[in-house]
N, C-alpha and C positions, 0 to 999 in steps of 0.2 A: 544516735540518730535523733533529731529533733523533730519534736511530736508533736501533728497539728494539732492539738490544745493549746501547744507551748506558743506558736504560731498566732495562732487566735489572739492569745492572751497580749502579745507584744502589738498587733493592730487595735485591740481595745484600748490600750493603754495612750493613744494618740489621739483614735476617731473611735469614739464609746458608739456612735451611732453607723458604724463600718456594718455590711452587709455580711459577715464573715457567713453564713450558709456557705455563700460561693467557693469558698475556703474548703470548708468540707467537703464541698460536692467534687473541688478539684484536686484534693487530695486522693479521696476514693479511684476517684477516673485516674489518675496519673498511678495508683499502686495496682489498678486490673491492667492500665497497656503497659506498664514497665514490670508485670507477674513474670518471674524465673531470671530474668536480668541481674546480671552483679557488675559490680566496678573492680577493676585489677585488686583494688586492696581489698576485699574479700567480701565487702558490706554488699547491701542490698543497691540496688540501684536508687529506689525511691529515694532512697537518702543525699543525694545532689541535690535534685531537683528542690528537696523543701530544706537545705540550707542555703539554696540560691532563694528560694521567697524567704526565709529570713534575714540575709543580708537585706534585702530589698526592703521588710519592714522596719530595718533599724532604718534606714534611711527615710522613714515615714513615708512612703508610698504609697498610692491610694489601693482599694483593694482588684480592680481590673491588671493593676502590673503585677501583684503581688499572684492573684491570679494563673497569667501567665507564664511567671516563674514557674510556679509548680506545672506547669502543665508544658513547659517549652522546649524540650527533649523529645515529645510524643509521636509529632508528626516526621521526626528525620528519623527516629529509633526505632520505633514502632508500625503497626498494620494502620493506624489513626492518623484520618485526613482531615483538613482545612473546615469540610466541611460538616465532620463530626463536632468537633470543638465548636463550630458556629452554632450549630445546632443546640449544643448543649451549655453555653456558655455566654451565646450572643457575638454579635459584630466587631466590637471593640474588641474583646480577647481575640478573635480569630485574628483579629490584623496584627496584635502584637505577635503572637505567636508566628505567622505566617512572614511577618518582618524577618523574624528570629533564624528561620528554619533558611529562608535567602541567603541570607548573610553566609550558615554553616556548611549551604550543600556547594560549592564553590571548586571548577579543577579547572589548572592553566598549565601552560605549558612550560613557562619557569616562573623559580622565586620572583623576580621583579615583577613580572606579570600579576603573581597569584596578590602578592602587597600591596600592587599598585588598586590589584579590582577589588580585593577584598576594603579597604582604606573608601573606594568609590561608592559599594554596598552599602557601608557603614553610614555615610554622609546624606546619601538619599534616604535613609532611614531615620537618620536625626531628625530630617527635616519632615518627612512625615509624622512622626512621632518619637518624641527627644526618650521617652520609657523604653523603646528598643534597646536603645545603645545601655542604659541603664541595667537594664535585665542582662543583656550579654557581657557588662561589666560585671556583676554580680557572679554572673555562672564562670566568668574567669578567674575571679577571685578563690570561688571556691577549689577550680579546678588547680589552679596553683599552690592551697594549703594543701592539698593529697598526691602533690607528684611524684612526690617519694616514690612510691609504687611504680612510676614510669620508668625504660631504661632510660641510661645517661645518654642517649643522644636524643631521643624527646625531649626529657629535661631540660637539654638546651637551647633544641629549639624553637620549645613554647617560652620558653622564659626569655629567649631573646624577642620572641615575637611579641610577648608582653611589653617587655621595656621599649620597642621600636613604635608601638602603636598603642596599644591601651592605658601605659600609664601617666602619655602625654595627654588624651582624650580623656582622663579624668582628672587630670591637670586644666584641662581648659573648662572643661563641669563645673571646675573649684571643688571637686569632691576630696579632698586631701586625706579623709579615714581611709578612702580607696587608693589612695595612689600610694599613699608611704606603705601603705602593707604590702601592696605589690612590688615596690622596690625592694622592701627588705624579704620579698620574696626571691626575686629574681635573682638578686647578689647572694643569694643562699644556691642556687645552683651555678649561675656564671660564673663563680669567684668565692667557691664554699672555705676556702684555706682564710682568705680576710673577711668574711661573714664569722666564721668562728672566732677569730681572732677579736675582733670586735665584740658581740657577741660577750666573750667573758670577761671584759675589761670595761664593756659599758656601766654596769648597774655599778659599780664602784663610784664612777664619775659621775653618775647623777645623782648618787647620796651626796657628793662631795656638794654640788650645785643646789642643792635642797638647801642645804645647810646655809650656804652663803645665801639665799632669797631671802633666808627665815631671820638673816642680820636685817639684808636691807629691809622686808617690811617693816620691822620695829623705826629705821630709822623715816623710813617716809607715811607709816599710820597716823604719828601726833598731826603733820603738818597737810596730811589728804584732809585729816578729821577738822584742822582750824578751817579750811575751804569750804566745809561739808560736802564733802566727793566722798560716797561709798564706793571703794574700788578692792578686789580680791589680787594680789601676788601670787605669780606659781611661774614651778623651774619649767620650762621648755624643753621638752625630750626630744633630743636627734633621733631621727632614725638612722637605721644602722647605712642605709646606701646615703645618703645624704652627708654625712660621717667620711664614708669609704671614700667619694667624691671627691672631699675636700682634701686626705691623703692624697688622693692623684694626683688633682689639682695642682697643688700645694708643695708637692711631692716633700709631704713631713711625716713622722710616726704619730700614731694614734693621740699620743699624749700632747703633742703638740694644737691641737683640731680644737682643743676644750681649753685654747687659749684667749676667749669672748665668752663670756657669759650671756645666756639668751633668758631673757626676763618676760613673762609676758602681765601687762596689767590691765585687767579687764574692768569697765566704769559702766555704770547705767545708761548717760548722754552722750551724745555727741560731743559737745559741747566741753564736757567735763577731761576727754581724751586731750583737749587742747589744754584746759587749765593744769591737768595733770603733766604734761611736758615741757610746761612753763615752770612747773614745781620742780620738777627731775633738772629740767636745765639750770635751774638754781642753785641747785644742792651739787650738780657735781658741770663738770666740766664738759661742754660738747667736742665731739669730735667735727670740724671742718669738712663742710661736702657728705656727711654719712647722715643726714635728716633728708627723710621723703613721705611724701603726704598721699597715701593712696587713700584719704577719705576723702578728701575735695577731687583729686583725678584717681577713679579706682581702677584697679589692675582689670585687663581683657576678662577675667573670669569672675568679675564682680567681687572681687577679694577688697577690704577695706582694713585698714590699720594706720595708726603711725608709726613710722621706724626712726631711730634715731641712734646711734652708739655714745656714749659718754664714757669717761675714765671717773668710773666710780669710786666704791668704799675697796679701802687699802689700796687706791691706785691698779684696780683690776677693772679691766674694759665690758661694760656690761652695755649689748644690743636691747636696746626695751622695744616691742612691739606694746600700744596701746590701742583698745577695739572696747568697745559696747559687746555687751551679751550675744547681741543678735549679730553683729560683725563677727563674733567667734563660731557661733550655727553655720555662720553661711560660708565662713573657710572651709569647716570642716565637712559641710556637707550640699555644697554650694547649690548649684540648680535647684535640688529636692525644695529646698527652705525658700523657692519662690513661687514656682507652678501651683494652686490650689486643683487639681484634678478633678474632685468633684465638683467645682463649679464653670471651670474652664476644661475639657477636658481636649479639645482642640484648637489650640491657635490655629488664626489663619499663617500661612507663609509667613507673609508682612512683621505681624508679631512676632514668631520667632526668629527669623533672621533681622530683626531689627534688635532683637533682644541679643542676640550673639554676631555681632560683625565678623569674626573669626567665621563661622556657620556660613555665612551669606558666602563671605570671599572662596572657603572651599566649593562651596555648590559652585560657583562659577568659575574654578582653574576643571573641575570636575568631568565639568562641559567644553572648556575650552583646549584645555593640555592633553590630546590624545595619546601624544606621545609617554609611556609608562614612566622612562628614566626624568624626565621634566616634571610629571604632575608630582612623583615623588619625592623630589627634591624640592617644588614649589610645598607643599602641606608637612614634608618634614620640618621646615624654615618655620610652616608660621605654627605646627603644635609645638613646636620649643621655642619661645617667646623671649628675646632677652630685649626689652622695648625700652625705649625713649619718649617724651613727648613733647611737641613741640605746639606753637602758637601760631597761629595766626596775625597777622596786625589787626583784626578787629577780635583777638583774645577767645578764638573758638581752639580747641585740643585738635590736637591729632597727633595718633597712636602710630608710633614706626616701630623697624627694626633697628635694633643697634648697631652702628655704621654707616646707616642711612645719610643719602647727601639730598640737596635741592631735588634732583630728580623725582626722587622716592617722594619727597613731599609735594612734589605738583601733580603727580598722577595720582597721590592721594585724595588730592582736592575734588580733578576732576581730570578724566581722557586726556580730555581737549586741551586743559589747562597745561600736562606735561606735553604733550605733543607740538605745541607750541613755546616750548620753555627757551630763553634765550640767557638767561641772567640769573640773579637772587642777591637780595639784601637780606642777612642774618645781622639782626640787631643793630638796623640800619646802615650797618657796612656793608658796601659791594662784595661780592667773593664768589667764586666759580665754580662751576657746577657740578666738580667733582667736590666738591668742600664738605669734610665729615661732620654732621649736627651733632651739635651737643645737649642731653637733657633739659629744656628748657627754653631754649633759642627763640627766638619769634624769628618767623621766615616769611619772608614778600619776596614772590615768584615774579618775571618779568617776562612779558610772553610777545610775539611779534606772531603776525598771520603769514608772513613769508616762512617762518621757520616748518621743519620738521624732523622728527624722531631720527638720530645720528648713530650707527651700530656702535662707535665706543664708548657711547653710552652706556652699554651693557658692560661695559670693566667697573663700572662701580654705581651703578643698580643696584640696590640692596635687596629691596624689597620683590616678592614675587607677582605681585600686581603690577608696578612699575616693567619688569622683567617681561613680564608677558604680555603686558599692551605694545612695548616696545619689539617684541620678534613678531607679533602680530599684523604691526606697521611693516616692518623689514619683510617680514614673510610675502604680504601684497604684492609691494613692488616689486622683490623677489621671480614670483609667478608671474606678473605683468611682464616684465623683463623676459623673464626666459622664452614667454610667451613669443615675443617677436624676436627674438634670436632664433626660434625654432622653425619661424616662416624663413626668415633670412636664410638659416640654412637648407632645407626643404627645397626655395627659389632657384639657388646658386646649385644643389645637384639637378635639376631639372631642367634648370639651363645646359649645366653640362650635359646631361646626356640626352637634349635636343628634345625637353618634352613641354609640350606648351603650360605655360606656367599660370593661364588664365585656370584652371582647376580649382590650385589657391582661393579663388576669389567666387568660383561657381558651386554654391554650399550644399546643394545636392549629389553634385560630384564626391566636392571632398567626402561627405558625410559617407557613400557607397564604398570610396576607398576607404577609411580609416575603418569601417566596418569588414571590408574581407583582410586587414590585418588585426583583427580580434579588437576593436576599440571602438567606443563610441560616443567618448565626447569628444569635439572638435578642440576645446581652448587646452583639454588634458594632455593630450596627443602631443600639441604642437610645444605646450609646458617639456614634455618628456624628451622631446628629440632636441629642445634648447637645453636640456638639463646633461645629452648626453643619453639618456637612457634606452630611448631609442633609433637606430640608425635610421637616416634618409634612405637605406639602398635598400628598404624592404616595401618604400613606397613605389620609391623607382622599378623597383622587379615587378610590381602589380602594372605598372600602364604602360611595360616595353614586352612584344613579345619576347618570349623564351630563349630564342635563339641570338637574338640581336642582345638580349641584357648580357649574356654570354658573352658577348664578343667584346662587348664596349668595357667591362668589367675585368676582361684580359688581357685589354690594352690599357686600361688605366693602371693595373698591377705592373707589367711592367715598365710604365712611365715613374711608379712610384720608387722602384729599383735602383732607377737612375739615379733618383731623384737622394742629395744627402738630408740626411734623418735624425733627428733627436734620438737618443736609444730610450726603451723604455724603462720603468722603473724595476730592474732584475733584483729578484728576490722579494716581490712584495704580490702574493694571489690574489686578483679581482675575482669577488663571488659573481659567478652569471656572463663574464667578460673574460676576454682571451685577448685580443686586438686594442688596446687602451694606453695612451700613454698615465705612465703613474710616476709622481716626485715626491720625494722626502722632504718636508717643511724644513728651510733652515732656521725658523723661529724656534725649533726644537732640539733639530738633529737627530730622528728618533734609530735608534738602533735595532737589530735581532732580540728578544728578551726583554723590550720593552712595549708597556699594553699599550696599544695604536689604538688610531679612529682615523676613518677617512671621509674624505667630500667629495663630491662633484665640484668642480670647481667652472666660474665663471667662462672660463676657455674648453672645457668640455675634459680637459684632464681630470685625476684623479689627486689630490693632493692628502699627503699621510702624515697625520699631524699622534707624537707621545699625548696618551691618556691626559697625562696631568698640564699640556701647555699653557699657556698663561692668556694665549691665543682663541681658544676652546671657545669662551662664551660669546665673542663674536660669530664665529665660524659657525656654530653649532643653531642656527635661527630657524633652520627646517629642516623638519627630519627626514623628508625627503631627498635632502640634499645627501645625506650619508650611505654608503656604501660599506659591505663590508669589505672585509682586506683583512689576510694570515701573512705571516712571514714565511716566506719558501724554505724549510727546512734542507732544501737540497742546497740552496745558493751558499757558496760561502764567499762573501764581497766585503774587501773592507771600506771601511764607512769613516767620514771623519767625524770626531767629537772634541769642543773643545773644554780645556779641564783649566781648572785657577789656579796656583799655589801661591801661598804665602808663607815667603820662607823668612829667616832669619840673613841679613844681609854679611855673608861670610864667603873667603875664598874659596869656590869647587862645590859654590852647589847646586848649581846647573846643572856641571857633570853629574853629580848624583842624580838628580833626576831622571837627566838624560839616560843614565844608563838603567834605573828602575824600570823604563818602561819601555827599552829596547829589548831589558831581559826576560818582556815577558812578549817578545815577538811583534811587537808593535812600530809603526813606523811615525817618524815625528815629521809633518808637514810645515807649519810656522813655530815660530818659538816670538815670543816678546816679554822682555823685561820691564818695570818703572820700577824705581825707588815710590815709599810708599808712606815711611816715616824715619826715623833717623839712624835705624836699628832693621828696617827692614823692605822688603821688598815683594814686587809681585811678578811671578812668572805665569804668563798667558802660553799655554802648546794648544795646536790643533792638532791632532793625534789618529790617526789611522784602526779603528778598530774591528773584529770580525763579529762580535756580540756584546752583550751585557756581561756577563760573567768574565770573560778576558780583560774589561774595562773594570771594571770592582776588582780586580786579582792587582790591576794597575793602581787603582786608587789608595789598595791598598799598601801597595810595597814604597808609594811614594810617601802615605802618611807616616811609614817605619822611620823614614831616613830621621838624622837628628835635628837640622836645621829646618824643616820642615813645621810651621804652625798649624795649618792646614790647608786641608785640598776638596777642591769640589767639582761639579762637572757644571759647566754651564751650559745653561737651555736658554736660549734668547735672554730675555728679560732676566730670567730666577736661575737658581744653582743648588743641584742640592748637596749639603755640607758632610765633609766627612771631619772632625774635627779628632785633632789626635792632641788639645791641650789638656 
């Protein structure tokens, strides 16, 4: 257990004139409320608490977080409240701690709920004070070197919930000592068979890698030394998941992965990092396209280097990162190496959200994305960063995502500017608005005041800001719209059942009725009976008496008898609804077995579109609009689906087909042939199915046949592939 002297000792050695009493006094206090406490692995309790304020002081933190470390288990664990600690510690430590103890006391009613609020927690916390999320990285750190002690399904629960959220969020800190240890924390329990593996096979390959630095420094020391550039050489250690990545990735064996050698060269100046790449680029060969300058445009988390690949000595390809002293502090231990605490110890807002644009843009999807499955998919997108940057025509940066089109860069600019967007020249060439930017482009947006925000815009929106101004717009007109469908309908049963429709228009009325059907805004109301959600006949049963709504509702039931009918969607359960027409998306085709989503749709039906359609991100613009929907486990309907093959152009193989997928009780509705290339051919079937599972039994007896290249199922647009080459 590490000993507050030892403690002491590591804040002296930064800030000689550090307050450390407070250290003692919160040592003492944290070992009387955590007195008879242990942790699974048999230790005292106190022993977390003050190896999370060590991590925290290697990070050089001032001594108020370092503080709170020690002291931030008390108020959730213990009989010790908010305003004990105030009392004894002052204001600053209570709000850290009290940050802290928010965050951990947290229940929802599912996983996406608890990720999405806890992820919310976190972010309002940054912004109050950036040392919160610091101290709860630290206490996750540590809680991850001792989980051994946990069973295997905590294990991998934390460690996934690590990897999903914290060691992006120290990824965007720049804290890189924190983040590489927690991966190769994580893939020690995710994935312990290739953590091992790796693991004993690493330390060979970085002696190998020592070795070959220790050539090239001899051959590039004479010629730093004619420049007069003092610069240090040293091999680059993979971490073990960074490694494991590139296996996947890659999908190559370990020995493969330590086919680049990573060099890093560390200079005094700025300055010197450029002269120093002009020397490297002399001496050996660059690679084309692999040079990027994150000193002149530095990465989102303040990360500064230059990168380059060159095919070096012996014709072996060595990546050089070159960085200043202080560029290599502030990788590895980013934010800490900027905030002075004791002399700033609170930014305003402004400051720090100006300091972190990543920060600012969370705070506001935060506020704006209530919806759980949106915000989390917006803040998954921007803590994993794989960014581009583009120009402006007057030569200002802007920081995208990768894949990013026009779109994504006019709403960068500004709202108004994408909501207006008509056009874009990328490097003074005209090109359309779905057009993919490439790192570097200069883009001139062209905007018209007639124009506005288009929903297939959202097929190739990159960005979650563009994303979200754009459902936002859509959302509006959306409610506006439903708004006056919901009159129109309301008007049109009122009329029918002979009831004066001046109500509509007399706001104290309406407001009295929408009030004795449990409601009480006017524009929500009339939103919801546009949307479908709520029927007209319940407004109609309040202003006809009793007997007369009875009669007039007997006769419409059986005028509706007569009347011929769309059948409804059989086999598909409305939650909340019984009486509803429901259709299956043909952009889909979606089957029994396959994960569905459903809408309100514009006509007041329900339309049931497969999880993964290609359709989704238009559709999906308000959450309001969705409903849920189960597959009737009792129905058994068959459904059609239609399937690709590409076969081999040979006599009889049709028939084979044909009979793969009558043998498995299926019925064939169209069949279509083309030739396709000189050797082969495409057979289209729309096929009759009862579920998922009978369709995969099908997919698969057709990918057996011999002439058979492959076979897939197509869903509108995409098809997913079963490939038997």
């Amino acid at each position: 257990m590490l000993r507050c002297e030892d403690l002491v000792d590591r804040v002296l050695a930064y800030n000689p004139k550090a307050e450390v009493s407070m250290l003692r006094r919160a040592y003492v206090f944290s070992g009387k409320a955590h007195k008879g406490q242990t942790r699974m692995s048999g230790e005292l309790y106190l022993s977390h608490p003050l190896e999370v304020a060590g991590i925290l002081a290697d990070l050089r933190l001032d001594v108020p977080a370092i503080t709170a470390g020690i002291l931030h288990d008390t108020v959730e664990d213990t009989d010790t409240s908010t305003e004990e600690i105030r009392g004894y510690f002052g204001e600053e430590v209570a709000l850290l701690v009290e940050g802290l103890t928010k965050i951990s006391t947290m229940s929802f009613p599912s996983a996406e709920d608890r990720q999405a609020e806890n992820i919310r927690k976190m972010i309002i916390a940054m912004v109050h004070d950036i040392r919160v999320i610091l101290i709860k990285l630290a206490d996750r750190l540590h809680n991850m070197r001792t989980l051994e002690y946990l069973s295997r399904g905590k294990q991998i629960r934390i460690a996934r919930e690590t990897l999903d959220i914290y060691t992006p969020i120290a990824h965007r800190l720049g804290i890189s000592i924190i983040q590489r240890e927690l991966e190769d924390l994580c893939l020690k329990y995710l994935h312990p068979d290739s953590h091992r593996e790796i693991a004993a096979k690493n330390p060979e390959k970085q002696q190998e890698q020592e070795l070959y630095v220790r050539e090239i420094s001899s051959l590039l020391a004479d010629k730093l030394k004619e420049l007069d550039i003092r610069a240090a050489l040293t091999a680059m250690p993979g971490n073990l998941y960074g490694i494991y990545k590139k296996m996947v990735n890659r999908q190559v064996p370990f020995e493969r992965v330590y086919d680049v050698i990573r060099v890093r060269l560390i200079t005094e100046r700025s300055i010197d990092c450029y002269t120093a790449l002009g020397l490297i680029h002399n001496l050996w060969k660059p690679v084309p396209g692999k040079f990027e300058d994150f000193i002149g445009v530095a990465r989102t988390n303040q990360y500064q280097s230059l990168h380059t690949l060159v095919m070096g000595h012996k014709g072996h390809p060595i990546k050089f990162e070159i960085m200043t002293e202080a560029m290599l502090r502030q990788s590895e231990r980013g934010i800490t190496t900027q905030w002075k605490y004791k002399k700033s110890p609170r930014e305003s807002l402004e400051q720090k959200t100006e300091r972190f644009a990543w920060l600012r843009n969370l705070l506001q999807w935060q506020k704006e994305l209530l919806d759980s499955r949106e915000f989390l998919t917006s803040v998954k997108e921007d803590l994993f960063p794989d960014v581009i940057y583009g120009f402006t025509p007057q030569g200002e940066v802007r920081e995208l995502l990768k894949g990013s089109t026009p779109i994504d860069f006019a709403f960068n600019i500004h709202t108004e500017v994408g909501k207006q967007a008509v056009g874009c020249r990328v490097n003074g060439r005209p090109v359309a608005l779905d057009h993919v930017l490439r790192n570097g482009d200069t883009v001139e947006i062209l905007i018209s005041e007639d124009q506005t925000p288009k929903r297939e815009w959202l097929r190739f929106a990159k960005t979650p800001k563009a994303r979200a101004r754009i459902k936002e717009w859509l959302r509006a007109k959306e409610k506006e719209r439903s708004t006056e469908v919901g009159r129109d309908i309301l008007k049109s049963a009122f009329e029918k059942y002979n009831i004066d429709t001046a109500v509509l228009d007399d706001e104290t009325g309406f407001q009295e009725l929408i009030q004795k059907l449990g409601h009480h805004d006017r524009e929500k109301f009339l939103e919801n009976v546009g949307y479908g959600k709520v029927t007209p006949l319940l407004a109609v049963e309040k202003l006809l008496p009793p007997r007369e709504f009875r009669r007039l509702k007997k006769k419409e039931e059986k005028q509706r008898k007569k009347e011929p009918r769309e059948s409804p969607g059989v086999g598909i359960q409305v939650s909340g609804a019984d009486d509803i027409f429901v259709h299956l998306a043909s952009c889909c085709c979606p089957i029994p077995g396959d994960r569905i989503i459903a809408f309100i749709g514009n006509k007041r039906g329900v339309s049931v579109h497969e999880i993964e359609c290609p359709l989704i991100p238009e559709l999906d613009v308000n959450p309001e609009r969705r409903i849920e929907v189960t597959w009737d486990p009792e129905a058994r309907i068959a459904r059609p689906v239609r399937v690709r093959v590409q076969v081999m152009d040979k006599p009889g193989v049709l028939a084979d087909i044909c009979s793969a997928i009558t043998a498995h009780e299926a019925n064939i509705g169209k069949t279509q042939v083309s030739a396709v290339g000189e050797n082969t051919a495409r057979c289209d079937f729309e096929i009759e199915v009862r579920d998922r599972a009978q369709l995969d039994e099908i997919l698969l007896a057709i990918g057996k046949t011999e002439t058979v290249i492959s076979v897939e199922r197509v869903k509108g647009i995409e098809g997913t592939k079963l490939s038997t080459a």
